[in-house]
C-alpha positions as CSV (number, residue, x, y, z in Angstrom):
1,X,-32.5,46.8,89.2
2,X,-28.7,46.6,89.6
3,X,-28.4,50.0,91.8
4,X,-31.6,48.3,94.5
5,X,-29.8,44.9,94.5
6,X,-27.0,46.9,95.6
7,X,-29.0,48.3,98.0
8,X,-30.3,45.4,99.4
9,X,-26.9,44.2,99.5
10,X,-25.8,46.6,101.5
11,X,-28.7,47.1,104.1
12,X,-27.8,43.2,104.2
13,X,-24.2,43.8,105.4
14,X,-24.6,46.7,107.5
15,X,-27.4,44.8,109.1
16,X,-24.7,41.6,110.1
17,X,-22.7,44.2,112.0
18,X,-22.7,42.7,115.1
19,X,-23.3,46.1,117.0
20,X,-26.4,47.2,114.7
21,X,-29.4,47.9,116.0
22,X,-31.0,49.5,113.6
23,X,-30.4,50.2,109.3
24,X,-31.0,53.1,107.5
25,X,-31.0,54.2,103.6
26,X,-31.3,57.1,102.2
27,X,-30.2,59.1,98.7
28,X,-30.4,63.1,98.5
29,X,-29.9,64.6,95.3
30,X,-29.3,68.1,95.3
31,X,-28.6,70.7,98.1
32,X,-31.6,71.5,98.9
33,X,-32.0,68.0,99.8
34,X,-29.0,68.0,102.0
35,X,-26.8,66.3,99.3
36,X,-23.3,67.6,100.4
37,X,-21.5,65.6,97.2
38,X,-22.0,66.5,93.2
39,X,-22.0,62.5,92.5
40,X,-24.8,60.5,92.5
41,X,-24.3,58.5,95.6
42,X,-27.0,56.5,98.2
43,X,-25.9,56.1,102.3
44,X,-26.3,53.2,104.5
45,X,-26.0,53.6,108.1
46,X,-25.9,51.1,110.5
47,X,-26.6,52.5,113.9
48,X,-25.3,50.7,117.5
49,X,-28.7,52.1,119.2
50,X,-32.3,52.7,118.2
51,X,-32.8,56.0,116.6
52,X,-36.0,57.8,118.5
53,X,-37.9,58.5,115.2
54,X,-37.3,54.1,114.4
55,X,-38.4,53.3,117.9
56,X,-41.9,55.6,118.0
57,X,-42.8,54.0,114.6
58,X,-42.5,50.7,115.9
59,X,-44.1,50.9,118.8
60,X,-47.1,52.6,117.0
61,X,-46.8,49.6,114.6
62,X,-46.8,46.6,117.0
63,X,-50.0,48.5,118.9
64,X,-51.5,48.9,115.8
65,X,-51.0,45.5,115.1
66,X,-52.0,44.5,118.4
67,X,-55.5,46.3,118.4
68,X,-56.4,45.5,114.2
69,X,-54.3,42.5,113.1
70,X,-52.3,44.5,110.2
71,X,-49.7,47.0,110.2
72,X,-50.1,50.6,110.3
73,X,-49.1,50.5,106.4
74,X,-51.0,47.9,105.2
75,X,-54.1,50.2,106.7
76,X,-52.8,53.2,105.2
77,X,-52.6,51.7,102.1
78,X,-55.3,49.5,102.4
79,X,-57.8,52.7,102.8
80,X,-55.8,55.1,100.1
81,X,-56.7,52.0,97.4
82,X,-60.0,52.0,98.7
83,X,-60.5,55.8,98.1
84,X,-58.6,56.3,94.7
85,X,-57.8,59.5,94.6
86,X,-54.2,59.6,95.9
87,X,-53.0,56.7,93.9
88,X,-50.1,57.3,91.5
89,X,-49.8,53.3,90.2
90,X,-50.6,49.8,91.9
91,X,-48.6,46.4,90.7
92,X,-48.8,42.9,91.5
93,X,-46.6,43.4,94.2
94,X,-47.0,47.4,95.0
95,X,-49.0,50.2,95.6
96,X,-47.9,54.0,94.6
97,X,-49.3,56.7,96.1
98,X,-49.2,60.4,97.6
99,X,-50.1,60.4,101.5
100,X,-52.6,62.2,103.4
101,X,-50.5,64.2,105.3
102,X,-47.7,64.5,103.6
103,X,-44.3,65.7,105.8
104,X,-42.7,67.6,102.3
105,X,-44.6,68.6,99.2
106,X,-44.9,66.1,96.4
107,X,-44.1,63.2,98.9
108,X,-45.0,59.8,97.3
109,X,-44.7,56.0,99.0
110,X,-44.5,52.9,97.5
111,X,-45.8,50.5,99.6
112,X,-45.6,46.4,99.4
113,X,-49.3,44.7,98.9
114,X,-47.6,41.6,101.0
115,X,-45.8,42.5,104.5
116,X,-42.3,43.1,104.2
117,X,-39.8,44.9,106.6
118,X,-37.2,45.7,104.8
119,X,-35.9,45.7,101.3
120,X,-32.8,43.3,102.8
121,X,-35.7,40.8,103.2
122,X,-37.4,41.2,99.2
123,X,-36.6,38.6,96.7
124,X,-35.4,38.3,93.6
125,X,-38.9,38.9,92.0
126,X,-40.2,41.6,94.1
127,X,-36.7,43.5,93.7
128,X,-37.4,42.9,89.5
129,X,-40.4,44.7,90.4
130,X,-39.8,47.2,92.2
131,X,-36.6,49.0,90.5
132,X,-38.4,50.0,87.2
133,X,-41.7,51.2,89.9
134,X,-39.4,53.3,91.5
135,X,-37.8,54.7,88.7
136,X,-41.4,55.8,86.9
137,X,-42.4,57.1,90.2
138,X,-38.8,59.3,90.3
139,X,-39.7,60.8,86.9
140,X,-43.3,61.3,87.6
141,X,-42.2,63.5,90.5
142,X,-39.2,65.0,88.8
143,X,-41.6,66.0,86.2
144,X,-44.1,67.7,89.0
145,X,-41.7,69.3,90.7
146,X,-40.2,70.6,87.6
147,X,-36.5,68.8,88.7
148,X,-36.6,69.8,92.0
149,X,-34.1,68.2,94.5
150,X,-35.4,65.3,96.5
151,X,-34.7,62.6,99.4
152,X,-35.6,58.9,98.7
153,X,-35.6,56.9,102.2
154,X,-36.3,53.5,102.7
155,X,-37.4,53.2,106.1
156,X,-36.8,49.9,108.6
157,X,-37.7,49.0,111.8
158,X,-34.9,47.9,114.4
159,X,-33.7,44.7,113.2
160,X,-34.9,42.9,116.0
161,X,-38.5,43.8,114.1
162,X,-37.5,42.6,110.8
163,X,-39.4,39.2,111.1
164,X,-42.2,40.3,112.7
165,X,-45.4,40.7,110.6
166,X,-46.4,44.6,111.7
């Protein structure tokens, strides 16, 4: 709980930079991950501009909005629930599971039930909840993969999207 309050923190500060556009966080742990340092250690990055990959996703997400009324998550998740078979856990608050097409082997999400852009915008509660979800979900894929080296992002939109319900 501790190390995603200091997350949250973080993506809170970078995101006040007066040039950012656009937040990211990220953890690799190993190098096959891309890890370059033996420490455990997360990265924040606070970018001046929109990086390409941020600014496709949200303009999928605002269409998608647009044409259904949710966001291109809730939908995902929405239908994965619905189907059952890719579902790792679901909380008060959160819903594990393995997507359909999945960009890496063993990738998992965990999604919030209630619309939420970034963890720099999830209260106290949520945060409670979430740290101990993510842990269980780190060891259930740890244990899969046998240890394996991993990534862990948290992805944002560009600020200027953090408010806005898609």
């Amino acid at each position: 709980a501790e190390v995603f309050d200091l997350y949250r923190e973080r993506l809170r500060v970078m995101a006040a930079r007066p040039e950012a556009r656009a937040v990211m966080l990220f953890k690799n742990r190993g190098p096959r991950s891309g890890a370059s340092l033996h420490h455990a250690h997360a990265q924040v990055l606070s970018f001046p501009v929109v990086p390409p990959g941020v600014r496709r996703r949200d303009v999928r997400a605002r269409k998608h909005h647009a044409l259904h009324g949710c966001s291109t998550l809730a939908a995902t998740r929405d239908r994965v629930l619905s189907e059952g078979g890719r579902v790792v856990e679901r909380t008060g608050r959160f819903a594990v599971f393995c997507p359909v097409a999945p960009h890496r082997s063993f990738e998992t999400w965990i999604v919030p039930m209630e619309p939420v852009a970034s963890l720099a915008r999830v209260d106290d509660l949520t945060l409670a909840e979430l740290a101990p979800l993510a842990l269980r979900t780190l060891r259930r894929v740890l244990g899969a993969t046998g240890g394996a080296d991993y990534n862990l992002v948290l992805r944002n939109p560009a600020l200027r999207h953090w408010d806005e319900p898609w």
